[in-house]
PADRENPA-885709 format. One record per residue (C-alpha): residue number from 0; x, y, z. Coordinates in Angstrom, 3 decimals. Each point is the difference from the previous one (the first is absolute). Example, Ala and Ser with C-alpha at 12.3 -4.5 7.8 and 13.67 -1.06 7.14 Angstrom:
node num 0 x 12.300 y -4.500 z 7.800;
node num 1 x 1.370 y 3.440 z -0.660;
***
This chain:
node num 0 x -85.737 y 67.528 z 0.958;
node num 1 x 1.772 y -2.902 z 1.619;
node num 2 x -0.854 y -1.709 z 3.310;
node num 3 x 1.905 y -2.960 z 1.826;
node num 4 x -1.624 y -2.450 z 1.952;
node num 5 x 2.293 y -1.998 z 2.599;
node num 6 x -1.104 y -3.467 z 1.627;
node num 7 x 1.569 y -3.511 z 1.235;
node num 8 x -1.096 y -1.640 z -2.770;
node num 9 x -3.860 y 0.106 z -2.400;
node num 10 x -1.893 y 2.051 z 2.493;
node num 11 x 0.841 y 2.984 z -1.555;
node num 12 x -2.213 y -1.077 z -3.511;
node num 13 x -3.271 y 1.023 z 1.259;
node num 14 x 1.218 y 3.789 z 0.905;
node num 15 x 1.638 y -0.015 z -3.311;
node num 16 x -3.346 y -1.364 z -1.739;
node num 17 x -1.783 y 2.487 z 1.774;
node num 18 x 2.544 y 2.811 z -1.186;
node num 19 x 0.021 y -0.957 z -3.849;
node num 20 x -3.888 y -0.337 z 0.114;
node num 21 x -0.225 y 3.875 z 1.089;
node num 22 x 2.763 y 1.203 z -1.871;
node num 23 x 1.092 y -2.441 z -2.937;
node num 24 x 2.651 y 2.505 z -1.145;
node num 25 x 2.166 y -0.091 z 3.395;
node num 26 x 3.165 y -2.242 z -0.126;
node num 27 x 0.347 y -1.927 z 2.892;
node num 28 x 2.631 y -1.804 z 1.817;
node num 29 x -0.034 y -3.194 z 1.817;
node num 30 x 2.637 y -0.814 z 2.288;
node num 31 x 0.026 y -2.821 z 2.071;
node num 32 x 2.177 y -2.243 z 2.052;
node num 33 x -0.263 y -4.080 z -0.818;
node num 34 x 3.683 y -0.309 z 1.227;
node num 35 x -1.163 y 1.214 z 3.307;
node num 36 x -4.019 y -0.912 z 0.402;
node num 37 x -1.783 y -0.740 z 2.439;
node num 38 x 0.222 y 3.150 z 1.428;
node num 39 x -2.034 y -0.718 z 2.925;
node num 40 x 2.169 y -2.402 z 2.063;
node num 41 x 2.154 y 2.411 z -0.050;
node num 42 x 1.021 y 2.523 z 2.761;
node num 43 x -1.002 y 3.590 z -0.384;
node num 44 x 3.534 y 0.901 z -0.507;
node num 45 x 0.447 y -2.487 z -2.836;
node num 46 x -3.846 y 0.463 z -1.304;
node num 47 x 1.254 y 3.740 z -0.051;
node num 48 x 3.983 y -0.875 z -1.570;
node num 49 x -2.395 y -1.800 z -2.877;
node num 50 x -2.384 y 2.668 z -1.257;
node num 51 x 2.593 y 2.441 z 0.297;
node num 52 x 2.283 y -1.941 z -2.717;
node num 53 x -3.210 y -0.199 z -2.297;
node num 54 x -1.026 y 3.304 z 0.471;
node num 55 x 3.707 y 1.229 z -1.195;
node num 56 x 0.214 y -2.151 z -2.555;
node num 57 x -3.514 y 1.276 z -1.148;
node num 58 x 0.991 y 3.794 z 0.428;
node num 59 x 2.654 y -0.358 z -2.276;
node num 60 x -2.549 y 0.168 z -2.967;
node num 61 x -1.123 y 3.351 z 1.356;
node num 62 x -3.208 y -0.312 z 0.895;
node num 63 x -2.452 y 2.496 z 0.938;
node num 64 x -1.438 y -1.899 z 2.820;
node num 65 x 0.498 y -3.352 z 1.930;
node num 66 x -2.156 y -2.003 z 1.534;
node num 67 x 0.376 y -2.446 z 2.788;
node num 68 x -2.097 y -2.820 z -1.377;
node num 69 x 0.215 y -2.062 z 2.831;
node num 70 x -1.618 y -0.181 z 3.515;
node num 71 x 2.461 y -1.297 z 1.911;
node num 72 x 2.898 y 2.475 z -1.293;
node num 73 x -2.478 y 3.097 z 0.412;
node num 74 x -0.219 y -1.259 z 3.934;
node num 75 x 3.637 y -0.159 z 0.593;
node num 76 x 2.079 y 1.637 z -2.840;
node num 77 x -2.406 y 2.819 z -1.263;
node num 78 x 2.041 y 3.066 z 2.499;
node num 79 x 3.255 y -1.680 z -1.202;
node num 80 x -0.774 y 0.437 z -3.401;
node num 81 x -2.013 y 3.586 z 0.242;
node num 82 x 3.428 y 1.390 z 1.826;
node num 83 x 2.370 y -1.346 z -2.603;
node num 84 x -2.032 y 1.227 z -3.164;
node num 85 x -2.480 y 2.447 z 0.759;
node num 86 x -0.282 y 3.158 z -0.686;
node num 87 x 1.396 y -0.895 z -3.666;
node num 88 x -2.018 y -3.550 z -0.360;
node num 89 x -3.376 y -0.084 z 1.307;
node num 90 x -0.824 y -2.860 z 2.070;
node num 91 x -3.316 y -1.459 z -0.058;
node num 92 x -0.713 y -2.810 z 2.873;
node num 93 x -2.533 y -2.728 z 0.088;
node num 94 x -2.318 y 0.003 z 2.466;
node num 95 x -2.771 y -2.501 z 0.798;
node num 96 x -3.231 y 1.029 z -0.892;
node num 97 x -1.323 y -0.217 z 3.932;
node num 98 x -1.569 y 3.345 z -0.090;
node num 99 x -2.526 y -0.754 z -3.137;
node num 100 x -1.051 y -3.366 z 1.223;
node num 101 x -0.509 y 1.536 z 3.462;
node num 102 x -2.255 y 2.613 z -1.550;
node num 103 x -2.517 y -2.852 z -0.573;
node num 104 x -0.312 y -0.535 z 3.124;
node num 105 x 1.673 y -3.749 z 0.221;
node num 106 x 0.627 y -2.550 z 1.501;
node num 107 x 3.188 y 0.237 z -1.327;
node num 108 x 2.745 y -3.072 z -0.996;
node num 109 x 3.233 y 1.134 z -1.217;
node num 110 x 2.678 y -2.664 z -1.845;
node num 111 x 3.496 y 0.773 z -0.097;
node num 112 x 3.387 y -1.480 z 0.620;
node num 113 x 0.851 y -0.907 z 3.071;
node num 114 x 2.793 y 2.629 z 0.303;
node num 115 x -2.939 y 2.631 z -0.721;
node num 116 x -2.789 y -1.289 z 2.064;
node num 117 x 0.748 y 1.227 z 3.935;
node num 118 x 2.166 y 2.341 z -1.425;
node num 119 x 0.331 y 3.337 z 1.860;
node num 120 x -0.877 y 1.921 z -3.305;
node num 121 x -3.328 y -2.234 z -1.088;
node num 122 x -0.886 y 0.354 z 4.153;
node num 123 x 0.144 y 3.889 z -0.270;
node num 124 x -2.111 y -0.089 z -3.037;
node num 125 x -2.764 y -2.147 z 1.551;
node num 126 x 0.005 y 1.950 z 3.288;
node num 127 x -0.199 y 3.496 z -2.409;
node num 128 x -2.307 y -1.291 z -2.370;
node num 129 x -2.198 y -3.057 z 1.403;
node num 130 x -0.235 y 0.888 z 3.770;
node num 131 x -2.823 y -1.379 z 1.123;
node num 132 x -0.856 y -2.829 z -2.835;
node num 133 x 0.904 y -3.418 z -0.043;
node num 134 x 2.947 y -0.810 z -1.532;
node num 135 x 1.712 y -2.945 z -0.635;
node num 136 x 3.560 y -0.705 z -0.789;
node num 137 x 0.593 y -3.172 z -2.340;
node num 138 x 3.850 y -0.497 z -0.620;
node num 139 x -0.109 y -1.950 z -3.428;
node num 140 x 3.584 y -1.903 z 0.141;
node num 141 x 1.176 y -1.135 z -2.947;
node num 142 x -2.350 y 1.585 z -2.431;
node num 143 x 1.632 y 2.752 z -1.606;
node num 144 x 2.926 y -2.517 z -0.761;
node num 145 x -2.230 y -2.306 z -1.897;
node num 146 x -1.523 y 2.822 z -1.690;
node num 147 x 3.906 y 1.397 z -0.796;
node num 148 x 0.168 y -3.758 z -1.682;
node num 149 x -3.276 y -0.127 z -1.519;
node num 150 x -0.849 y -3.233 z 2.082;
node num 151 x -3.503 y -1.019 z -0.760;
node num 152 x 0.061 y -3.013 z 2.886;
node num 153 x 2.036 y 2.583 z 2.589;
node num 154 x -2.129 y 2.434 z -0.569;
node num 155 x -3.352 y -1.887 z 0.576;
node num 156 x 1.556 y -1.224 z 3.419;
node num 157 x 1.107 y 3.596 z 1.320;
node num 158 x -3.424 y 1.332 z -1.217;
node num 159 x -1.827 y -2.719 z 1.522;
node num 160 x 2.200 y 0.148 z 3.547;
node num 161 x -0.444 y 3.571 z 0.268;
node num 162 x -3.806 y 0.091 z -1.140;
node num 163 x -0.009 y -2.725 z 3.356;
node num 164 x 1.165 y 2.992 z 2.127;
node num 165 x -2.505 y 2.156 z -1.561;
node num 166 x -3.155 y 0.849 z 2.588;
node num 167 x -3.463 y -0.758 z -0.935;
node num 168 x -1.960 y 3.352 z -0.859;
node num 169 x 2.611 y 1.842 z -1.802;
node num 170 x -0.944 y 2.276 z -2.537;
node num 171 x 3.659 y 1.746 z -1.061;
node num 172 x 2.921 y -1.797 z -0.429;
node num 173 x 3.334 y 2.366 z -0.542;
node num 174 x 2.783 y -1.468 z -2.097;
node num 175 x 2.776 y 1.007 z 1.792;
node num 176 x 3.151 y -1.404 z -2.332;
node num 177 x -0.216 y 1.023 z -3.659;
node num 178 x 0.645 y -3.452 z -0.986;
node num 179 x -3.381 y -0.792 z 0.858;
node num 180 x -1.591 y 2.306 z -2.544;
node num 181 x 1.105 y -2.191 z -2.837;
node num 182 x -2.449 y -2.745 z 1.774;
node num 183 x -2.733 y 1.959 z 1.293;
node num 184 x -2.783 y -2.164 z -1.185;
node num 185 x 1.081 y -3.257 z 1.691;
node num 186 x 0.144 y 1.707 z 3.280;
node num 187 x -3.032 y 1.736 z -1.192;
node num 188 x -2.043 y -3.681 z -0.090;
node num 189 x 2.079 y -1.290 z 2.825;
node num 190 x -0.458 y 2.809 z 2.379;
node num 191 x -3.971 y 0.366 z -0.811;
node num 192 x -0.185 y -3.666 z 0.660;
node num 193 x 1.431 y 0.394 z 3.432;
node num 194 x -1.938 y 3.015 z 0.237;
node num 195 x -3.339 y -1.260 z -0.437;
node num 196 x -1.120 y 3.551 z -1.428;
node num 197 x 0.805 y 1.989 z -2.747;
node num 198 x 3.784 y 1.749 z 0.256;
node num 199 x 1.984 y 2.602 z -1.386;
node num 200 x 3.552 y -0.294 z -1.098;
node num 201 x 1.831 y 3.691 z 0.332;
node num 202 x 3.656 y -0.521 z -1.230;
node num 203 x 2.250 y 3.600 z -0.812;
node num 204 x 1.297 y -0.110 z -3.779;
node num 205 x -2.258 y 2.347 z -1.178;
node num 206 x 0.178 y 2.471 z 2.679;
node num 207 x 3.945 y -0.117 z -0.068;
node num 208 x -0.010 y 0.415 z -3.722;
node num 209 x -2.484 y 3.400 z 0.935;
node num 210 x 1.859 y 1.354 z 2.124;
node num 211 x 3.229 y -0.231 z -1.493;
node num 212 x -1.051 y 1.872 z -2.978;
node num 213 x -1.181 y 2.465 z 2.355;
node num 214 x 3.081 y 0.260 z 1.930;
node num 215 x 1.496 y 1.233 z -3.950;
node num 216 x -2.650 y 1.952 z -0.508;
node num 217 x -1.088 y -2.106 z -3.043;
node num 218 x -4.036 y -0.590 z -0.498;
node num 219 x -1.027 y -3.575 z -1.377;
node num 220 x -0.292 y -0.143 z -3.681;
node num 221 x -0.992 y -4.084 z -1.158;
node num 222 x -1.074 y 1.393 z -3.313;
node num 223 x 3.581 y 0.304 z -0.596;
node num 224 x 2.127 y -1.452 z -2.687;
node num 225 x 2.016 y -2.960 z 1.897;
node num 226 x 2.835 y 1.014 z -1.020;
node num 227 x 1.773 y -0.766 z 3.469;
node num 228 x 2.846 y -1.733 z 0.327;
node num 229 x 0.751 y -2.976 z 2.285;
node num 230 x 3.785 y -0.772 z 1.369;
node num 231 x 0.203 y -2.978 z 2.219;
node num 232 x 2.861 y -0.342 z 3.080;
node num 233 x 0.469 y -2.914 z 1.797;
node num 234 x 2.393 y 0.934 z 2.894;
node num 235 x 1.423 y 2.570 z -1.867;
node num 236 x 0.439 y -1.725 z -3.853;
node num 237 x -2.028 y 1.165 z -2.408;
node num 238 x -2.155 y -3.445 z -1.469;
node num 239 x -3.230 y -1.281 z -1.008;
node num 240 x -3.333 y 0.197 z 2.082;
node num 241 x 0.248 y -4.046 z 1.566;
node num 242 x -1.458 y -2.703 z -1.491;
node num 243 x -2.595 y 0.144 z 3.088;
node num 244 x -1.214 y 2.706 z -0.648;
node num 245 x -1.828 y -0.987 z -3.040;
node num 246 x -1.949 y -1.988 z 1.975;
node num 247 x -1.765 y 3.183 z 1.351;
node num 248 x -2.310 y 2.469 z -2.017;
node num 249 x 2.006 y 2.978 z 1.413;
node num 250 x 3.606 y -1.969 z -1.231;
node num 251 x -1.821 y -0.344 z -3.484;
node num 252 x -1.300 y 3.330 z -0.199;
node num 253 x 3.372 y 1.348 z 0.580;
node num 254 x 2.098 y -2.211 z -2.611;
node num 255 x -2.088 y 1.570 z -2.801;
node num 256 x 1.103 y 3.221 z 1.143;
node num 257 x 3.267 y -0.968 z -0.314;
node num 258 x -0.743 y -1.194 z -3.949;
node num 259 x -1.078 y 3.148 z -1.026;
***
């Protein structure tokens, strides 16, 4: 079994984590783009131009599913990519995890990058899934590039700026950029310190990771022998997992797979 995951830059490591954690055996591919992050200041058309070249490059390797590990390319390039490689490659999108944190009944905060937050996509999923609660919209510029860079000072300052936008009295906070898995306990502390009560962090890795073994009909086995394989792409050439990415426990986790 071999899944690809496809993202500007580290945000893909948590859905890969997540992936080797249910099924150590699968081989996984990461293919990202550092020739041609940030992704979100991009257009849609360029955003869409970008995951396209990593998801070819990645579909070279024949994989048996790919997923967009990214929140900004699911809202403009997932159709794009479904028409150009589906039926033959299924494509699994990234979705923020609205309806869970709605179904405890808010209020509601959700961070993402500014191209996300307002977006058409994250509006329909508020209106279908939160109608009705109170939910608030916290664009969090900056962050996911000093997470991409592992920028301890950079990342303080985003988290704190954005945990400043956060309301008082919310109890869910949806990570809406994959980047911001691979910090989830400083805007854990940050965002219950604006909060002033106790709140829940829902990010998507592990239901991406579920549901793309579903979409293969595969069942989770982390009993497994890791025997998986890792292969590394940076915009398009094969390479080594960056040096940043050691700075994460999801990075780390994955470089041993690749010693095996």
């Amino acid at each position: 079994m071999k899944i690809a995951l496809i993202d500007s830059g580290l945000g893909l490591l948590a859905t890969a984590a997540a992936l080797h954690r249910l099924r150590p055996d699968a081989d996984l591919v990461l293919s990202s783009d550092p020739d041609g992050m940030p992704w979100g200041p991009r257009t849609p058309q360029g955003i869409t131009e970008r995951a396209l070249a990593c998801a070819r490059a990645a579909a070279a390797h024949r994989p048996d599913a790919l997923i967009v590990a990214c929140n900004t390319a699911t809202v403009h390039a997932l159709p794009a990519l479904r028409a150009e490689l589906e039926p033959a490659l299924p494509v699994i999108g990234t979705v923020p995890a609205i309806k869970p944190a709605a179904a405890g009944g808010g209020p509601v905060a959700i961070w993402a990058t500014p191209a996300t937050t307002g977006s058409p996509y994250q509006t329909r999923l508020i209106r279908d899934f939160a109608a009705g609660l109170s939910v608030t919209e916290v664009p969090c510029p900056g962050l996911a590039d000093a997470v991409q860079y592992a920028d301890d000072q950079a990342i303080d300052a985003a988290v704190g700026a954005a945990a400043g936008l956060t309301p008082a009295g919310v109890t869910s906070v949806v990570l809406g950029c994959t980047h911001y898995e691979l910090v989830e306990e400083r805007i854990q502390r940050a965002a219950q310190a604006a909060a002033g009560v106790p709140v829940t962090l829902l990010g998507s890795a592990e239901a991406v990771a579920a549901q793309a073994l579903r979409r293969i009909g595969a069942l989770p086995a982390p009993d497994a022998a890791p025997t998986g394989a890792l292969t590394v792409l940076l915009s398009g050439r094969e390479a080594a997992l960056p040096a940043e990415a050691l700075a994460y426990p999801e990075g780390a986790s994955l470089v041993r797979v690749s010693a095996v």
